[in-house]
N, C-alpha and C positions, 0 to 999 in steps of 0.2 A: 235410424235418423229421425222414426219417429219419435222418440223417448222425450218426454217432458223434463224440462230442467229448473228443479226445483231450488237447486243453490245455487243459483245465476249469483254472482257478487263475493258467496261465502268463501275463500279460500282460504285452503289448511296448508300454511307454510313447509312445513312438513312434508307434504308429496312435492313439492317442487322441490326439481335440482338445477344445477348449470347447464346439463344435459336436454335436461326438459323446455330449458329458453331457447338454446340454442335449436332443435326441431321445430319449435314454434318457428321460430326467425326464419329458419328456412322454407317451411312450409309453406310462411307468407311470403316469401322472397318466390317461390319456381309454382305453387297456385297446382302443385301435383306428386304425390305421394313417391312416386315409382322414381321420380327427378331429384326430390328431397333426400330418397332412401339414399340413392348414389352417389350424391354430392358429401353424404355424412358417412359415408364405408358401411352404411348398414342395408340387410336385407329388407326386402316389404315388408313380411309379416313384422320382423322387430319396426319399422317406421310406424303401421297402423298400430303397433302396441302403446306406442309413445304418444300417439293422438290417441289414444283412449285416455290415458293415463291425464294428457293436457285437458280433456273435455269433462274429465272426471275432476281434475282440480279445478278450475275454473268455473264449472257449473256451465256450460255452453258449449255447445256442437262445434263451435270455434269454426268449424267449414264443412261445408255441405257438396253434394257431387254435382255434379254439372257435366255438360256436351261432354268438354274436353277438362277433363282434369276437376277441382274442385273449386268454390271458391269463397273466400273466408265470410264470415258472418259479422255482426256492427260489431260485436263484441271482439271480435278476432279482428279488426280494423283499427279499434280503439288502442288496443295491446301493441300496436306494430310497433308506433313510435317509444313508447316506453322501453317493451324489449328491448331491443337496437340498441339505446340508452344506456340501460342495464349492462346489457353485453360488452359493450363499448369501454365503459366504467371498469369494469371485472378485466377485461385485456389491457387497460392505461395500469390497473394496481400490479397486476403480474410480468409489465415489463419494466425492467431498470429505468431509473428515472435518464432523463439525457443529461449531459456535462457538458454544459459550453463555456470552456475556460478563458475565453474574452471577458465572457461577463459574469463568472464565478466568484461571489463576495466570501465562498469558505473558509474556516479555518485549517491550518492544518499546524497538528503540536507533534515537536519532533525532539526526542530525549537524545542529547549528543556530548560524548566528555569533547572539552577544548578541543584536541586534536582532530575530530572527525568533524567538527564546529568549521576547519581550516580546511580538511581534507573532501568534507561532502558536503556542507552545508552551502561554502560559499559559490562555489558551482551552480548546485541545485538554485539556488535564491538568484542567480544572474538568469538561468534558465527561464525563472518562475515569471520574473518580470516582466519579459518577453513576453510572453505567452498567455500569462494568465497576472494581468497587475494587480487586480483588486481583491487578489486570494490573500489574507493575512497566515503568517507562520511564527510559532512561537515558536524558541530554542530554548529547552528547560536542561538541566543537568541531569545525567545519567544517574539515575539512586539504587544501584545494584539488584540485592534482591527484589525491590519492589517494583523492579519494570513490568512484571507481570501481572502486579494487582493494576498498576499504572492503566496499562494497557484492556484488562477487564473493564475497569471504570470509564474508562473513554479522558482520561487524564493527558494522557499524550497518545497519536497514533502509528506513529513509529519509532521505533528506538536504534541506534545506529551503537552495534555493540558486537561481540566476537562469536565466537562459535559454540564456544566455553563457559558464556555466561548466556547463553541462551535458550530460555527453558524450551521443554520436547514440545511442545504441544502450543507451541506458535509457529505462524508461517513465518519465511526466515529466506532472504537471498544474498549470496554472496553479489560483495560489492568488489572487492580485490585484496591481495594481497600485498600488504608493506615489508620494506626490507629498512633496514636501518643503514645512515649514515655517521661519519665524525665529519662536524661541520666546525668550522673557526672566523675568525675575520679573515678577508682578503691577505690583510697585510703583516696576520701572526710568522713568525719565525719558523713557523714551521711549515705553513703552507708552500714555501719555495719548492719542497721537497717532492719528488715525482709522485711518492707514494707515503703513507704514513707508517714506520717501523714499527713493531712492539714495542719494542725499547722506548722508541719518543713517545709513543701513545700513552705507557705507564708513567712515565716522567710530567707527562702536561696535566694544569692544573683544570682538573672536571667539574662542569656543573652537570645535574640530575633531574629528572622530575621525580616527584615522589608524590603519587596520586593519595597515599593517604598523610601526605606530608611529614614534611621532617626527616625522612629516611636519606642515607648516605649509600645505600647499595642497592643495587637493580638489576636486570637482566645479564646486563655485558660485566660485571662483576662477577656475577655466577658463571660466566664463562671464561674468565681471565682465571677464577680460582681452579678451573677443570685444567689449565697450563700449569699452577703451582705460581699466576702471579697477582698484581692488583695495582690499583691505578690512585688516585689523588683524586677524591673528590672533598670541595670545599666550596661547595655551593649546593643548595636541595631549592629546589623551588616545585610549586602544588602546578601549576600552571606551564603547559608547553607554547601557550601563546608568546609568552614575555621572553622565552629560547634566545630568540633570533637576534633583538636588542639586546641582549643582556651581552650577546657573541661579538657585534659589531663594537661595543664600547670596549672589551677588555678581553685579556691573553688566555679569556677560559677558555676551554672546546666543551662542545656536547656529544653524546651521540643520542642520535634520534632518529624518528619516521621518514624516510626519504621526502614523501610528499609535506612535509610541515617546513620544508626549508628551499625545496626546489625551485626555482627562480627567484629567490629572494637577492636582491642586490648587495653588494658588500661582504661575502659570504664562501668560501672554499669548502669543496666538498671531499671525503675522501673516502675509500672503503674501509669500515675498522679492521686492522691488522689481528684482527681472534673474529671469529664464526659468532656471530649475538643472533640468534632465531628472530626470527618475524614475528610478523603475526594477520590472521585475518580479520578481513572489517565484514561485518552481514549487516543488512537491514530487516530489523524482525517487526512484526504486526502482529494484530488478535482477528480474528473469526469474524469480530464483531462486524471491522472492516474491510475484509476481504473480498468483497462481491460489490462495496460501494462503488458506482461507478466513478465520483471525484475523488475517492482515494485511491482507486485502480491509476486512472491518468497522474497524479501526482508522485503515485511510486515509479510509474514508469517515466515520469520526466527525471525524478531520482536517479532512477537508474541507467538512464540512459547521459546525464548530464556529468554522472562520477565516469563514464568510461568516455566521454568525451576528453574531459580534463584529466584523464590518464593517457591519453595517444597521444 
């Protein structure tokens, strides 16, 4: 204690750690070595090593002994508030920032083809409203291979896509699984019918989506040819939005995603008379995003808002 302290002021950043503020802190918090030790899980000997170590960086006894216990020095007073400070700061950077979705003015970009535009979007965005109104959402279009640079770049933060186009190395949750219907107007000729035959199914005149446009054959084609038979299509459209209207104005049928037509008024639903496969929806994300606390809450209003509007 007698030792003269000739670097009073000098300090070498270098010997300090987070370790070494936080002994300080407690030091000057309990004013006793043996109460510091225990508070911090460490033994005496290592607590008085750490006050050499602080006396030695600092250039000052920082505390001195006394009746009971020790007690700190002007310089070890001066330090108190700063620490604290310090320490205070370093524990705000290390925990998740907070998400109060009343008053969240965030963005969120969400890559989605039409049909999941219909299927999760509009859900999600009644959800959004609710709950968080001043979050803006952009809907961009699904660009295949590059949802993944997409997604690196912070381009869009979610993508709403299948299983199958979903690279390995994003996080990825299943949203549900679609089944297809044959949908027509209320009042086509054929709707009277309990059920829809093969026979009438091949005979009625079909519209299609054809996602890279133009095409006349699709899924339920592929599976009509696995019977040895095939249907009449003489409508292609890029868009499953315009389905619906296209069905109420004239004698076509379509077959499509159950959810892209489910309550839609004017409309008869039927099961296709041949097996057409499904398919599943996931919602995929990057790394980048995955710990964000306002894209953590926004996925989960996501996901919780598509399994609402599927019960």
């Amino acid at each position: 204690m007698g030792a003269a302290w000739h670097n009073r002021g000098m300090i070498n950043l270098r010997n300090i750690d987070l370790n070494l503020l936080k002994a300080l802190d407690v030091l000057l918090d309990e004013r006793n070595v043996t109460r510091a030790a225990a508070r911090l899980s460490l033994t005496q000997p290592a607590m008085s090593g750490m006050l050499t170590r602080l006396r030695d960086s600092f250039g000052d006894p920082l505390f001195v002994r006394a009746q009971r216990g020790i007690v700190p020095t002007q310089r070890a007073l001066d330090l108190a508030g700063p620490v604290k400070q310090v320490l205070g700061d370093i524990e705000a950077l290390l925990q998740p920032p907070a998400f109060d979705p009343a008053s969240a003015t965030t963005t969120v970009r969400i890559a989605a083809t039409d049909y999941a535009l219909r299927a999760v979007a509009v859900p999600f965005i009644a959800a959004l409203k609710r709950s968080a109104p001043l979050v803006r959402v952009a809907l961009l279009p699904v660009e295949g291979e590059q949802v993944q640079v997409q997604l690196e770049r912070g381009e869009i933060d979610i993508a709403l896509i299948t299983p199958e186009t979903t690279p390995p190395d994003l996080h990825a949750r299943r949203l549900f699984d679609e089944t297809y219907v044959c949908a027509m107007r209320a009042g086509h000729p054929a709707a009277s019918d309990a059920e829809l035959s093969l026979d009438t199914f091949c005979a009625l005149d079909h519209a299609l989506v054809s996602y890279a446009g133009g095409g006349f054959d699709g899924v339920t084609d592929t599976a009509l040819a696995a019977l040895g038979r095939q249907r009449l299509v003489t409508l292609s459209v890029k868009s499953f939005l315009v389905v619906p209207e296209i069905l109420r104005d004239s004698d076509l049928v379509a077959v499509v995603p159950r959810r892209l037509v489910a309550g839609v008024d004017g409309l008869a639903l039927f099961d296709p008379p041949v097996a057409v496969p499904g398919f599943t929806k996931v919602a995929a994300w990057h790394e980048r995003t995955h710990r964000d606390a306002g894209q953590r809450w926004l996925r989960e209003l996501l996901f919780d808002s598509v399994q609402a509007a599927s019960t």
